[in-house]
C-alpha distance (Angstrom), angle and dihedral (degrees) to the residues before:
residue distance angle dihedral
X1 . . .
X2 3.69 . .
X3 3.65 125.2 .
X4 3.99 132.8 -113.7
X5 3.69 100.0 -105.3
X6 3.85 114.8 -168.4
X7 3.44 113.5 -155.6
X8 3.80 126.5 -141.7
X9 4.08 105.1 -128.3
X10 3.67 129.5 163.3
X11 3.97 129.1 -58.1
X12 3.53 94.9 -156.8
X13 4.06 120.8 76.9
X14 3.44 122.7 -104.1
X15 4.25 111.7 -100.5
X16 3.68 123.4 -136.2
X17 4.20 110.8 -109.5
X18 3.33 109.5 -117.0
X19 4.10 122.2 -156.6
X20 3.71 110.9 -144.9
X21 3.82 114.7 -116.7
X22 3.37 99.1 -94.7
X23 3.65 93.5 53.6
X24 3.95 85.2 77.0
X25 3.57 100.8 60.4
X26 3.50 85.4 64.9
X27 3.97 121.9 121.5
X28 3.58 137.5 -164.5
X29 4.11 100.7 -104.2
X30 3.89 97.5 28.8
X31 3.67 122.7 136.6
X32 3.80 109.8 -122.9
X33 3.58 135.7 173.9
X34 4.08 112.7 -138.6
X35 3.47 122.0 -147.1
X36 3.61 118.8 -146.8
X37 3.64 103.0 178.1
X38 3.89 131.6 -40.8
X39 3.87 111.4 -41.3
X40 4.02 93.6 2.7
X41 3.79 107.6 101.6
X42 3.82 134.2 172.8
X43 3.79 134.3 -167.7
X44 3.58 123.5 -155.1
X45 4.09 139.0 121.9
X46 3.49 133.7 -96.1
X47 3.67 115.7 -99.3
X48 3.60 94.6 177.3
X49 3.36 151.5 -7.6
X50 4.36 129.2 -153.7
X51 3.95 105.2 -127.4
X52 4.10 89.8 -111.1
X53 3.85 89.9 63.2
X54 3.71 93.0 -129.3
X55 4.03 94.4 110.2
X56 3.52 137.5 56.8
X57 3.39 139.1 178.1
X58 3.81 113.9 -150.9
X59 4.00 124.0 -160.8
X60 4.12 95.2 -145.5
X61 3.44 118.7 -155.6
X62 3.44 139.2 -119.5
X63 3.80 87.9 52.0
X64 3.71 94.1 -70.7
X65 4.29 91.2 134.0
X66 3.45 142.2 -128.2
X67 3.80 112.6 -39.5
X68 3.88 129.2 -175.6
X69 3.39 121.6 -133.2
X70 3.91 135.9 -172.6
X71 3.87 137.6 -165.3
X72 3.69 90.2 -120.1
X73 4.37 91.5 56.5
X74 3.84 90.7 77.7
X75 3.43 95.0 -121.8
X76 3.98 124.8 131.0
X77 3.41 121.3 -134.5
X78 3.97 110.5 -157.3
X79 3.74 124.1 -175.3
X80 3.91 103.1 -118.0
X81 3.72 122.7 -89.0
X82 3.93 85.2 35.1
């Protein structure tokens, strides 16, 4: 028989992800260069977007896939040329 196992979690209440501003210009199709951290860029398009802005899925180039990204990742996604 298993045992009740309590699990620590988190005093503190979950906040509400935010996009920043930009983030909601955004379009399906756009070019957009993706910031992964300082000096680590990525260009791709958006493939999608969820209707709250604060996810994105990104087409990168150079064959490196599909990726999912989410206001909360700390990543910047800049429409290209920016």
């Amino acid at each position: 028989m298993a045992r009740s196992a309590k699990h620590q979690t988190a005093e503190a209440p979950l906040r509400r992800a935010t996009p920043a501003p930009h983030w909601k210009k955004l379009r399906q199709g756009d070019r957009v260069r993706v910031q992964l951290a300082p000096g680590f860029d990525a260009a791709g398009v958006v493939d999608a977007i969820t209707a709250d802005h604060s996810a994105v899925w990104v087409h990168l180039d150079g064959g490196r896939g599909r990726t999912l990204l989410h206001c909360s990742d700390g990543v910047e996604i800049l429409p290209y040329g920016d």
